[in-house]
N, CA, C and O atoms as a MOPAC input file, in Angstrom:
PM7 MOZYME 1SCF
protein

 N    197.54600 1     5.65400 1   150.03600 1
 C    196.97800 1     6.62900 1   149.12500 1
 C    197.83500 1     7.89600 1   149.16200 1
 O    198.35000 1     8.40600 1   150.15700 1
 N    197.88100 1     8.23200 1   148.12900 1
 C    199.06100 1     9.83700 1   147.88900 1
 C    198.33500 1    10.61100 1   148.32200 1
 O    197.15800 1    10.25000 1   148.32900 1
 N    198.63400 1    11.96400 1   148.86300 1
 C    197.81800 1    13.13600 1   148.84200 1
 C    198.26200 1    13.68700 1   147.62200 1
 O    199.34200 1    13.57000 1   147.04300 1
 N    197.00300 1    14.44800 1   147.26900 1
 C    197.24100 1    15.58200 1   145.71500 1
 C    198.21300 1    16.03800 1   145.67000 1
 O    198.84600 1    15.69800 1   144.67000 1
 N    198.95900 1    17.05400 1   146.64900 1
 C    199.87400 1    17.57700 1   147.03000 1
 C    201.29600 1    16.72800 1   146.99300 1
 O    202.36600 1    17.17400 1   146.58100 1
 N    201.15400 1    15.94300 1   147.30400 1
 C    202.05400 1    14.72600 1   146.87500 1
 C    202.68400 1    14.54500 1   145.85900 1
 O    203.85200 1    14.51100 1   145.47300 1
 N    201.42800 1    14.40600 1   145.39900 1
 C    200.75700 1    13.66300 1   143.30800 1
 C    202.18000 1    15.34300 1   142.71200 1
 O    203.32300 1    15.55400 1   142.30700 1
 N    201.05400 1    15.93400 1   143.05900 1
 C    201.61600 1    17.20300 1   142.09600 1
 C    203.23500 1    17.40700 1   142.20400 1
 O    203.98000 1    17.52600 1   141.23100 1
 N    203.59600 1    17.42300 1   143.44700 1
 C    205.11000 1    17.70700 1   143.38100 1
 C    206.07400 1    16.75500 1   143.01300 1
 O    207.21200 1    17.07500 1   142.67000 1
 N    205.79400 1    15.95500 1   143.05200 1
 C    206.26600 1    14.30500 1   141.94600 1
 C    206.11800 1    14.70000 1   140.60200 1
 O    206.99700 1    14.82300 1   139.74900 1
 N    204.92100 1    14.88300 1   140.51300 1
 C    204.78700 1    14.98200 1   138.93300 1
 C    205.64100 1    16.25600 1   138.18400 1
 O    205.97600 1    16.32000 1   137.00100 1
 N    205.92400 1    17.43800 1   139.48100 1
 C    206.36400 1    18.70200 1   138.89000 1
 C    208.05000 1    18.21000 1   138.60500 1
 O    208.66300 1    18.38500 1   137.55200 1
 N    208.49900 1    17.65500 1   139.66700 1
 C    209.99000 1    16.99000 1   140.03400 1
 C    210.12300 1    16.10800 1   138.61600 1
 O    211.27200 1    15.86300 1   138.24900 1
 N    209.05600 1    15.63900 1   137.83200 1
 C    209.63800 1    14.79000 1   136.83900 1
 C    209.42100 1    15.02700 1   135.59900 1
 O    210.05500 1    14.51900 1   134.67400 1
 N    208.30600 1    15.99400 1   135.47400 1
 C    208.03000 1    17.05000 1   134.59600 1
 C    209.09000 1    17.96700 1   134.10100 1
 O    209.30500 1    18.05300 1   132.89200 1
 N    209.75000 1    18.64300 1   134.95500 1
 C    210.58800 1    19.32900 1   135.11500 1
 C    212.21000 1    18.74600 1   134.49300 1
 O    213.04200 1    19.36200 1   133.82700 1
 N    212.23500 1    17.37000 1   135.00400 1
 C    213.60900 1    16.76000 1   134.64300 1
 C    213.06300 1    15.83200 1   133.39200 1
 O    213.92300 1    14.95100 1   133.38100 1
 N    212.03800 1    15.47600 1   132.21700 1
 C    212.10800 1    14.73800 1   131.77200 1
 C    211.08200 1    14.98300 1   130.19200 1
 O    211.09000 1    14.40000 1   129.10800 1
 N    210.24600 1    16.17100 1   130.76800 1
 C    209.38000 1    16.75800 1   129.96100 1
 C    209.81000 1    18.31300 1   129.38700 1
 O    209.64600 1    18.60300 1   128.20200 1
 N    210.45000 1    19.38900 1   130.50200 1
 C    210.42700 1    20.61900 1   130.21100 1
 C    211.73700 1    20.61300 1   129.14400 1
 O    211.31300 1    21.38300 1   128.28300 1
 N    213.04500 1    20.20600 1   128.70800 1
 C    213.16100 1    20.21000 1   128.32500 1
 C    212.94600 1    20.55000 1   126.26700 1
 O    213.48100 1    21.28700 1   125.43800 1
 N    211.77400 1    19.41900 1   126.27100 1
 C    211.40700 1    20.35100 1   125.13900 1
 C    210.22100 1    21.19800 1   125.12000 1
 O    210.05400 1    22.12500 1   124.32800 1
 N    209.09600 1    20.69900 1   126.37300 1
 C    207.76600 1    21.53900 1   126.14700 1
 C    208.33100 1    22.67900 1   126.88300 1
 O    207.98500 1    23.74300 1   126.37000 1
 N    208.92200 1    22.78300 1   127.68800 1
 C    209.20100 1    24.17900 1   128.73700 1
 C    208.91500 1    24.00000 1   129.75600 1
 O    208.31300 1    22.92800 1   129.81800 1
 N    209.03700 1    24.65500 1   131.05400 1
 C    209.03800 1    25.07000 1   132.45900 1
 C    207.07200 1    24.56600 1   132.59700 1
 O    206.50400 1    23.64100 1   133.17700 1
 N    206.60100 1    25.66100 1   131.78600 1
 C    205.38900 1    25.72100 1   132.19900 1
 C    204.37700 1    24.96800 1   130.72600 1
 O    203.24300 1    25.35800 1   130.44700 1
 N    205.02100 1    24.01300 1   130.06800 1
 C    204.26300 1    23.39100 1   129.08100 1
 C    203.99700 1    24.29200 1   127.59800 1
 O    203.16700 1    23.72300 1   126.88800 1
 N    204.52700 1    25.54300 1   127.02200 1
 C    204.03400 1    25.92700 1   126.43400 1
 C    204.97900 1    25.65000 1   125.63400 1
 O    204.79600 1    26.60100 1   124.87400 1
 N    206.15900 1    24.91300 1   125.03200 1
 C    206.48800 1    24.66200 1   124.44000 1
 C    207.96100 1    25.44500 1   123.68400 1
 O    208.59700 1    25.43600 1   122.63000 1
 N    207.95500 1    26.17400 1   125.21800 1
 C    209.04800 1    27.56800 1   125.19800 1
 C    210.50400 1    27.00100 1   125.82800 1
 O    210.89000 1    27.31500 1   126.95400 1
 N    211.25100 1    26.11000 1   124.91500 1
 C    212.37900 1    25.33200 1   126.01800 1
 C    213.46700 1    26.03500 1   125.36500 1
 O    213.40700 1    26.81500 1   124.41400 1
 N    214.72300 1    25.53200 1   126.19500 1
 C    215.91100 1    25.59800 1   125.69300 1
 C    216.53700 1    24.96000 1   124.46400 1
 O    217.72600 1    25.05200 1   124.15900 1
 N    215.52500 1    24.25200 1   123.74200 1
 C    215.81500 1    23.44900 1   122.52700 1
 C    214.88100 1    24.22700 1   121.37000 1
 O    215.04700 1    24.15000 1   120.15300 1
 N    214.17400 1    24.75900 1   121.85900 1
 C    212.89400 1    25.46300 1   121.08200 1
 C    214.01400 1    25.58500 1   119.01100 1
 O    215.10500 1    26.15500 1   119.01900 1
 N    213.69000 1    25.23600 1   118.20000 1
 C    213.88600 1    26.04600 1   116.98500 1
 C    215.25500 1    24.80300 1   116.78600 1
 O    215.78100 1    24.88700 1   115.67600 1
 N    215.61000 1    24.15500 1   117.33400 1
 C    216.62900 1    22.85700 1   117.49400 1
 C    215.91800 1    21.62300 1   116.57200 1
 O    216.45500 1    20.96800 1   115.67800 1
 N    214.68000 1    21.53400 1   117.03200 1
 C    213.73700 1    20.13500 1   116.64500 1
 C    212.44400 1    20.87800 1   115.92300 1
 O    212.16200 1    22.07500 1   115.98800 1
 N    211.88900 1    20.05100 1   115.36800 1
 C    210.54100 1    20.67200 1   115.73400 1
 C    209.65900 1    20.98000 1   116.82400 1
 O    209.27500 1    20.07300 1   117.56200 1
 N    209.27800 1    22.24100 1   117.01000 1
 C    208.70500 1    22.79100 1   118.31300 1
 C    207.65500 1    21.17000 1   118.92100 1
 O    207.16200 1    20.41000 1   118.08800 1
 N    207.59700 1    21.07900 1   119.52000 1
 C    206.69800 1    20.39700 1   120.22700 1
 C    205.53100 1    20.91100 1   120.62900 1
 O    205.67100 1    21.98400 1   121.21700 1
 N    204.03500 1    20.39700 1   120.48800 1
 C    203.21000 1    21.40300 1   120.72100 1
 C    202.36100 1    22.03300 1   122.03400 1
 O    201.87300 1    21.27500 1   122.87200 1
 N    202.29200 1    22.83800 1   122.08400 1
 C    202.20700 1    23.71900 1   123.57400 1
 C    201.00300 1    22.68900 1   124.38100 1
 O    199.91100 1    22.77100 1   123.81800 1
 N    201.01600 1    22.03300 1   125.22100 1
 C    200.51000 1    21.31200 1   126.19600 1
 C    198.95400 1    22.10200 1   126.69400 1
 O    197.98200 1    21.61400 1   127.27100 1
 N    199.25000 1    23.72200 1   126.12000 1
 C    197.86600 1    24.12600 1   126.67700 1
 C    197.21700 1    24.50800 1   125.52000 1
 O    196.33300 1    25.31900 1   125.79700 1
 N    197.28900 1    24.25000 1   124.27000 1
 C    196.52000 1    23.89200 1   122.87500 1
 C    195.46500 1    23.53900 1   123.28900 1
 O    195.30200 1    23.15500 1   124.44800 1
 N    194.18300 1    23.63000 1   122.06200 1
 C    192.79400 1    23.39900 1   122.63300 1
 C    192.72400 1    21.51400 1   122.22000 1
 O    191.96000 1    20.66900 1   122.68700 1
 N    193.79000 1    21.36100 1   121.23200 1
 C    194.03000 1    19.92300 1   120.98100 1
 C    194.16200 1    19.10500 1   122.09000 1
 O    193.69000 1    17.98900 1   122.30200 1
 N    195.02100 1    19.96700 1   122.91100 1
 C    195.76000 1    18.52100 1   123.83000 1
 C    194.79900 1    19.15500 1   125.20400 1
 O    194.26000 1    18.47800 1   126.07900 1
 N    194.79400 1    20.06200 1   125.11800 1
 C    193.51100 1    20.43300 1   126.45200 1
 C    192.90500 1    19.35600 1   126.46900 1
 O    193.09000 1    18.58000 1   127.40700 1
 N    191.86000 1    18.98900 1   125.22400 1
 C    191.06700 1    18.36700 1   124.38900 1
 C    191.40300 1    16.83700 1   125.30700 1
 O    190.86900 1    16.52000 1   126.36900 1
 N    192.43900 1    16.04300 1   124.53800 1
 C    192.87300 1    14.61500 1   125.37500 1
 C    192.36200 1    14.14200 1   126.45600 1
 O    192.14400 1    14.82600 1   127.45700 1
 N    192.14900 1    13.04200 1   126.35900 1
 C    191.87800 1    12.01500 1   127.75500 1
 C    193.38000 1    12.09400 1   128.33400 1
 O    194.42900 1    12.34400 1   127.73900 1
 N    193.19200 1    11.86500 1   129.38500 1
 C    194.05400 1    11.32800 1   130.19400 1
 C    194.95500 1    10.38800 1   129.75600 1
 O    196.16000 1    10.53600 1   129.96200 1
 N    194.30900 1     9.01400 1   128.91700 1
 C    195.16300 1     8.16500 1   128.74800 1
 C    195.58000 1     8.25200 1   127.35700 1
 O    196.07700 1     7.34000 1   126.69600 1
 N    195.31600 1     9.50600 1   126.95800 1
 C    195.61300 1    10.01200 1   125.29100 1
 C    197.36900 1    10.33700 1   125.58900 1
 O    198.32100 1    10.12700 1   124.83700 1
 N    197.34500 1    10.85200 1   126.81500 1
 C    198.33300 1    11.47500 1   127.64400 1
 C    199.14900 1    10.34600 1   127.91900 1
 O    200.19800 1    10.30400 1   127.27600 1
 N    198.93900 1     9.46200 1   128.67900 1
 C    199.80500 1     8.43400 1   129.23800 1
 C    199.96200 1     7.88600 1   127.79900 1
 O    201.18300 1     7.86900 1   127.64800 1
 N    199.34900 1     7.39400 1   126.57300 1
 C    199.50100 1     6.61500 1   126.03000 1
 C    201.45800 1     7.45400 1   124.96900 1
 O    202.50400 1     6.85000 1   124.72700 1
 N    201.13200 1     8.70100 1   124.71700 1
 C    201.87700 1     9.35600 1   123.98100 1
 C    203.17100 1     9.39300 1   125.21800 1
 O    204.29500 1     9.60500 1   124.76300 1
 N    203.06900 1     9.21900 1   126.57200 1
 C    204.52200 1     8.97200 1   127.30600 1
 C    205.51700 1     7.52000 1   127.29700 1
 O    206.73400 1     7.33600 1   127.26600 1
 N    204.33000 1     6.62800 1   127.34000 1
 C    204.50000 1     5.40600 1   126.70100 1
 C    205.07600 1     5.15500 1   125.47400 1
 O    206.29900 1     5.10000 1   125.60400 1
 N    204.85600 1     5.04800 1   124.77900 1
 C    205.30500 1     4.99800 1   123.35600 1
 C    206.11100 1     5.95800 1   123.00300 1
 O    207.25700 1     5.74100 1   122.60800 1
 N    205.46200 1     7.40500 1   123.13700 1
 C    206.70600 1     8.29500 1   121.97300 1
 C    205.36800 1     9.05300 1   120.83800 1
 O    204.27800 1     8.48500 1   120.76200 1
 N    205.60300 1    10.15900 1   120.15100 1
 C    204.68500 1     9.91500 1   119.18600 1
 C    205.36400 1    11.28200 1   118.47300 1
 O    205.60400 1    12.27500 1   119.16000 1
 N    205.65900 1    11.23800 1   116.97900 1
 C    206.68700 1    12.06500 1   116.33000 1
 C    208.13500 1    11.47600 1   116.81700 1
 O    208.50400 1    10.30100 1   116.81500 1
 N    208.87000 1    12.68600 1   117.25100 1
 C    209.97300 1    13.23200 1   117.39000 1
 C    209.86800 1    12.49300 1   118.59800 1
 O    210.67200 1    11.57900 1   118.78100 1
 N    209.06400 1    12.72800 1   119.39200 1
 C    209.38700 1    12.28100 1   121.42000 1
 C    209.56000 1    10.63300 1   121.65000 1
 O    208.83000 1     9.64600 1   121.55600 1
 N    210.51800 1    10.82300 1   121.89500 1
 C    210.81600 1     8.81500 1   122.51300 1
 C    209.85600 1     8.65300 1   123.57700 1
 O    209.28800 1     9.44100 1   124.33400 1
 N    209.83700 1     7.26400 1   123.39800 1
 C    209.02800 1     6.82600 1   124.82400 1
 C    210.03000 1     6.87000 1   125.91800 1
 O    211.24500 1     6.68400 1   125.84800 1
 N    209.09100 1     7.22700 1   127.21300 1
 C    209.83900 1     7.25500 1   128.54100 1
 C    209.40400 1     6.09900 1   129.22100 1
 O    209.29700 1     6.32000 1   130.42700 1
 N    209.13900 1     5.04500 1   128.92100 1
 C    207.98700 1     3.71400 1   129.77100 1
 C    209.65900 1     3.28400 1   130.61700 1
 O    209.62900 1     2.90900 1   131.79000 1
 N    210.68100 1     3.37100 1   130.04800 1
 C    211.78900 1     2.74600 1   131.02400 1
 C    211.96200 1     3.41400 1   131.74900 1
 O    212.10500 1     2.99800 1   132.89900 1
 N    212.06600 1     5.20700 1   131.38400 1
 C    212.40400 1     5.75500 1   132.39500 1
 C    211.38600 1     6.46300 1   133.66400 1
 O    211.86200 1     6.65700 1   134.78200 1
 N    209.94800 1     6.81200 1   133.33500 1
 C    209.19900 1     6.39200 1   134.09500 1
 C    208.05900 1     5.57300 1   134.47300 1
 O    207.18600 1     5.23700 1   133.67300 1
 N    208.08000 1     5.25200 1   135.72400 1
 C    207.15200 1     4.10800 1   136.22000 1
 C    205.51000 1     4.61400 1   136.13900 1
 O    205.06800 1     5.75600 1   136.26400 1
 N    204.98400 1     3.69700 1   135.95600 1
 C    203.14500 1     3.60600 1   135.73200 1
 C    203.18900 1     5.10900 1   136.82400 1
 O    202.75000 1     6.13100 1   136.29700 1
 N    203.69600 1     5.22500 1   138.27100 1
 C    202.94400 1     6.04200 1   139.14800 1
 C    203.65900 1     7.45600 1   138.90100 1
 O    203.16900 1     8.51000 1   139.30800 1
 N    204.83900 1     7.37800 1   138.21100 1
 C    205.36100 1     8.75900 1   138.05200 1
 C    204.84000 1     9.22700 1   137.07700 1
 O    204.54600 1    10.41300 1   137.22500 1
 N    204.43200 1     8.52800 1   135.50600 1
 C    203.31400 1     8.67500 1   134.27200 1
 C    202.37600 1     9.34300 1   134.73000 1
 O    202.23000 1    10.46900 1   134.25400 1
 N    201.53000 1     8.92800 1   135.68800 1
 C    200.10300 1     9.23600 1   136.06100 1
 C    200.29100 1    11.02100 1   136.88700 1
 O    199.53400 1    11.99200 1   136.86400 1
 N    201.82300 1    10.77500 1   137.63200 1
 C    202.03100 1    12.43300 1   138.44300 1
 C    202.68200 1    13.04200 1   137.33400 1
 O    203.22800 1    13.97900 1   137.91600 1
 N    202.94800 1    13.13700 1   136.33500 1
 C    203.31900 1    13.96800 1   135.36400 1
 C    201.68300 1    14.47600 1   134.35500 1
 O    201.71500 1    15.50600 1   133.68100 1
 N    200.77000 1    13.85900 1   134.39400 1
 C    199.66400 1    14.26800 1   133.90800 1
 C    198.79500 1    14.93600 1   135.17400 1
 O    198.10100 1    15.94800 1   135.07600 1
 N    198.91800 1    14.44300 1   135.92400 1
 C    198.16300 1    15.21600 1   136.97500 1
 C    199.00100 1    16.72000 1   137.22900 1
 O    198.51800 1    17.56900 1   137.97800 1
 N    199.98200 1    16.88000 1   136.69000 1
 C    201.07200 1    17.97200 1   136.95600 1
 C    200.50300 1    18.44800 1   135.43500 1
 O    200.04300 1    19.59000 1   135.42400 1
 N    200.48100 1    17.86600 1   134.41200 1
 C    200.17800 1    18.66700 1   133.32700 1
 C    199.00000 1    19.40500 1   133.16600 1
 O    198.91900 1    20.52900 1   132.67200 1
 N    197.58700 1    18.33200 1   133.85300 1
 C    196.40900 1    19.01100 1   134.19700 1
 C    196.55200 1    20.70900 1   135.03600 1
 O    196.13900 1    21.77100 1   134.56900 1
 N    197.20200 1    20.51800 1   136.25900 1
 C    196.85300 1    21.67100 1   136.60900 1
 C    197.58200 1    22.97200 1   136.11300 1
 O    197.19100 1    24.13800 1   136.17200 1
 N    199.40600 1    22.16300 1   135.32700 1
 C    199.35700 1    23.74500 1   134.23700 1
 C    198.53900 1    24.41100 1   133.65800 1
 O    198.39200 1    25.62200 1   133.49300 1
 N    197.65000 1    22.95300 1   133.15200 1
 C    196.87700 1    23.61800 1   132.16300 1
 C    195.58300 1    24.41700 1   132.76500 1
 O    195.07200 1    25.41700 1   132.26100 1
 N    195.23900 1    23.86100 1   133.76000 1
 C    194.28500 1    24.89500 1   134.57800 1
 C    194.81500 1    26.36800 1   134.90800 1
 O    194.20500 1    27.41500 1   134.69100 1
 N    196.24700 1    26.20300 1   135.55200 1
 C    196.53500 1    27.46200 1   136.10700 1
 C    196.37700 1    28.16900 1   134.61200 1
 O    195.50600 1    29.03800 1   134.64300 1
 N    196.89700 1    28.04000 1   133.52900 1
 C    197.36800 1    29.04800 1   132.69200 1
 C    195.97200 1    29.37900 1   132.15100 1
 O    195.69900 1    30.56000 1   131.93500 1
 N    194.96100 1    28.29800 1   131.88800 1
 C    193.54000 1    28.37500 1   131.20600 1
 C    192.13000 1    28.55900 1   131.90500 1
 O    191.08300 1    28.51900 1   131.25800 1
 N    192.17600 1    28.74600 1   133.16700 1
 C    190.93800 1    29.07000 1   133.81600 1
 C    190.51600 1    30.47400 1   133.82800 1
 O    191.23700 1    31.45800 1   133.99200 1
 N    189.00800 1    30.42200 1   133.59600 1
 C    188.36600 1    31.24700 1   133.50100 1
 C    188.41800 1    32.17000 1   134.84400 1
 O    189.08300 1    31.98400 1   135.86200 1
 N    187.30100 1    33.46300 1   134.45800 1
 C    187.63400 1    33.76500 1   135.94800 1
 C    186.67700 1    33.70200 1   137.01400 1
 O    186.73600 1    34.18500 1   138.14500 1
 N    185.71800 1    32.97000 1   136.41200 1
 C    184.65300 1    32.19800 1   137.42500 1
 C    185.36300 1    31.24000 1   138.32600 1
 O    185.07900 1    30.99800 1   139.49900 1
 N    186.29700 1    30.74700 1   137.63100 1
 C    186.90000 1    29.00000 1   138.17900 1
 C    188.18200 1    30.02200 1   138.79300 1
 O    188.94600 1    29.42200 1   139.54900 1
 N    188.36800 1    30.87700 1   138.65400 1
 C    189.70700 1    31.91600 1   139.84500 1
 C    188.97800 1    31.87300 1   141.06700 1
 O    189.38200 1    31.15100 1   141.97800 1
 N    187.76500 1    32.68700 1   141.21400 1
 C    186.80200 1    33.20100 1   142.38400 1
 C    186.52400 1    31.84000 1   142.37100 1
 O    187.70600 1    32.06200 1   142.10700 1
 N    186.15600 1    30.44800 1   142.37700 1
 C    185.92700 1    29.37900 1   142.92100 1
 C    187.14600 1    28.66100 1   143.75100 1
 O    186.98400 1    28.02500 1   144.79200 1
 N    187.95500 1    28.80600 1   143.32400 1
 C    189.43800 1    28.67800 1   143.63500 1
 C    189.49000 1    29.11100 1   144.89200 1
 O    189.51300 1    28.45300 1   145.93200 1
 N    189.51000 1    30.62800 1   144.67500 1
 C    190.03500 1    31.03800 1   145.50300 1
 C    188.93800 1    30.96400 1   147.25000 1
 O    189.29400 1    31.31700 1   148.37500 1
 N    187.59900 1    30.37000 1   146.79500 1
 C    187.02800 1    30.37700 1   148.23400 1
 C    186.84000 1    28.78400 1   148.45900 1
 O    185.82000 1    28.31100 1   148.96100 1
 N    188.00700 1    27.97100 1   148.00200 1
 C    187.97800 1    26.55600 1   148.21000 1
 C    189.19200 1    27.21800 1   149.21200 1
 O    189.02600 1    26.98300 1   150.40900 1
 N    190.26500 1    27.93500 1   148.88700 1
 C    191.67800 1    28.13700 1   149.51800 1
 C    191.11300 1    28.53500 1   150.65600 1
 O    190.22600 1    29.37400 1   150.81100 1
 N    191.90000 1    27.62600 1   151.76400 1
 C    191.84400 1    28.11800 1   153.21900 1
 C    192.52600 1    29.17000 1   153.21200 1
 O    193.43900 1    29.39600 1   152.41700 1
 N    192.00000 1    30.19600 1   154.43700 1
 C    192.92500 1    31.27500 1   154.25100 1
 C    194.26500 1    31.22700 1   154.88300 1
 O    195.09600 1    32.08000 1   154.57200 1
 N    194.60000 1    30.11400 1   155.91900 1
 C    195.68900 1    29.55100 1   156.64200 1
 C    196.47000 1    29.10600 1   155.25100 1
 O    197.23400 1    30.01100 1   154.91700 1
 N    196.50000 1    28.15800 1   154.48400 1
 C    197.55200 1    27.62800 1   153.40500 1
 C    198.83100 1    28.23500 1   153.27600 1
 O    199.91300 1    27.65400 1   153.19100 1
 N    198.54000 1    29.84300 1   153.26800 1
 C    200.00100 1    30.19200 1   153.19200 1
 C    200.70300 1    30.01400 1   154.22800 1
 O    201.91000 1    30.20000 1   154.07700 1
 N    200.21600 1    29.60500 1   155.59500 1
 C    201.18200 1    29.80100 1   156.67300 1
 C    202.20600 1    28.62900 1   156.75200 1
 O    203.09000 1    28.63800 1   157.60800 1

């Protein structure tokens, strides 16, 4: 079994080399190609907020517009850590600030050490 921590830095490692490109660093759709293609749409939209999970895997799979499918280039378990990496962009950038103060008294206060 992966730990989360695991999950996430996999998913950021492939996110990063395979996704940011056109969505950006942090999913909003702010890349180095930006105004090249058609923008791609910002990952933290209330649309794609919106998505299942496998709304997610299904559009890495296949392709959908402009985006090729990645199914060769990643595997079922790197698919699944690139959405679990997209989930918590989308948390960090979209949480309320009830779900901050919940956050923050789940965080041990050791973590940073």
């Amino acid at each position: 079994m992966t730990s989360y921590r695991t999950n996430i830095k996999l998913g950021r490692k492939r996110f990063l080399t395979f996704c940011s490109p056109c969505h950006g660093n942090f999913g909003d759709g702010d890349s180095r190609l930006r105004g090249q293609f058609p923008n791609p749409p910002s990952l933290h939209s209330e649309k794609v907020r919106g998505w299942q999970d496998g709304n997610i895997y299904h559009v890495i799979v296949n392709g959908q517009n402009v985006m090729p499918s990645y199914s060769s280039q990643l595997s079922r378990d790197d698919r699944w850590a690139v959405i679990h990496y997209i989930r918590a962009l989308q948390k960090a950038k979209n949480a309320s600030p009830s779900e901050i103060l919940e956050a923050k008294k789940e965080t041990p206060s050791n973590a940073a050490k």
